[in-house]
C-alpha positions as CSV (number, residue, x, y, z in Angstrom):
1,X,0.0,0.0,0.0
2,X,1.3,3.2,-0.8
3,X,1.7,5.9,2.0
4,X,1.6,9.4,0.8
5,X,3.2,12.5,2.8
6,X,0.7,16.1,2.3
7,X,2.6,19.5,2.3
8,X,1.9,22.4,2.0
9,X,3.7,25.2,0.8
10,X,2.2,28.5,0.7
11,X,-0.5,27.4,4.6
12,X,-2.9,25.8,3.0
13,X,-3.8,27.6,-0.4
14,X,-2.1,24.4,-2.3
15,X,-1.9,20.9,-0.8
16,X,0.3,18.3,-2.8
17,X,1.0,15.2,-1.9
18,X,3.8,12.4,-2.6
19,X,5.1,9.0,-1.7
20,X,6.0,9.3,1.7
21,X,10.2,8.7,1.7
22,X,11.0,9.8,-1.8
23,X,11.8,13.4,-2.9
24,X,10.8,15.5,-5.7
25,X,13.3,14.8,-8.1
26,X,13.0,11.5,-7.6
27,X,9.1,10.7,-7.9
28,X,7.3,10.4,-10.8
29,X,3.1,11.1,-11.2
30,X,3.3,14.0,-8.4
31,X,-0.3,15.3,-7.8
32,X,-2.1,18.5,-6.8
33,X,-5.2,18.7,-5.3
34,X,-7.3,21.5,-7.1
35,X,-10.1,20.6,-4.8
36,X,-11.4,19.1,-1.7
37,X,-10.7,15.4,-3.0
38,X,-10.2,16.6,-6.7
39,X,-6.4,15.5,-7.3
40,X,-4.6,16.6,-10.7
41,X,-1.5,14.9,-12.2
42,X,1.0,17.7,-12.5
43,X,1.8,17.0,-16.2
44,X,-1.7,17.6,-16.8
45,X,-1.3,21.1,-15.4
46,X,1.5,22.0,-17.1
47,X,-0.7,20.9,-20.5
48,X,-3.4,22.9,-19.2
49,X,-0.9,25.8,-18.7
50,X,0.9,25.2,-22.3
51,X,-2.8,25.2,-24.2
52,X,-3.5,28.8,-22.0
53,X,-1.0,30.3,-23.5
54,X,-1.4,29.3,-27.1
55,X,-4.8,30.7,-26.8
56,X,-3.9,33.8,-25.0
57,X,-1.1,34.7,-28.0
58,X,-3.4,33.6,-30.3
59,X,-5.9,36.4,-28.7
60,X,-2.9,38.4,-29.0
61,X,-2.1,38.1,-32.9
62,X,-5.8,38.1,-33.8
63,X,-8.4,40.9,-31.9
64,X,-11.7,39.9,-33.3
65,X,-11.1,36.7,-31.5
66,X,-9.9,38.5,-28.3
67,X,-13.0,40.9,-28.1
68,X,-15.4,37.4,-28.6
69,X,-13.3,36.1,-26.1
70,X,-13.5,38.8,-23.7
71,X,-18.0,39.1,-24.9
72,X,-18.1,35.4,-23.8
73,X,-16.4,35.8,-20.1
74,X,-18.9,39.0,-19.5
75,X,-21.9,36.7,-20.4
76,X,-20.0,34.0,-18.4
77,X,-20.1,35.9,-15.1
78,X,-23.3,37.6,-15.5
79,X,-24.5,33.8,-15.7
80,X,-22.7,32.2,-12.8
81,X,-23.9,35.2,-10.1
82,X,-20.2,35.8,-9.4
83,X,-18.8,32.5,-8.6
């Protein structure tokens, strides 16, 4: 069974977790939970990060698609009663 250690670097904004006895730079598959028992792979992040930026230079080189961008986030939050 595998024992995991939880840390927390910043008091308590982020939790992540790993095998308990290996380090960082050893361990593959480290985690992050995003939510109360919602855990993320961290490659997954940094795809999630790598796509965010492709769209945001995209935005960038082409404004029509920023300003729909920008339409569909106002109608987002207007929606979602500031969550």
């Amino acid at each position: 069974m595998t024992e995991w250690i939880y840390e927390s670097p910043d008091g308590g904004k982020t939790i992540t977790r790993r095998v308990f006895g290996k380090h960082e730079s050893t361990q593959q598959g480290r985690h992050i939970m995003v939510d109360h028992d919602q855990w993320v792979a961290t490659s997954e992040l940094i795809k999630i990060a790598r796509r965010m930026y492709k769209e945001r230079c995209l935005r960038y080189e082409y404004p029509a698609l920023n300003e729909m961008w920008e339409q569909y986030h106002t109608m987002l939050k207007l929606v979602s009663y500031g969550d």
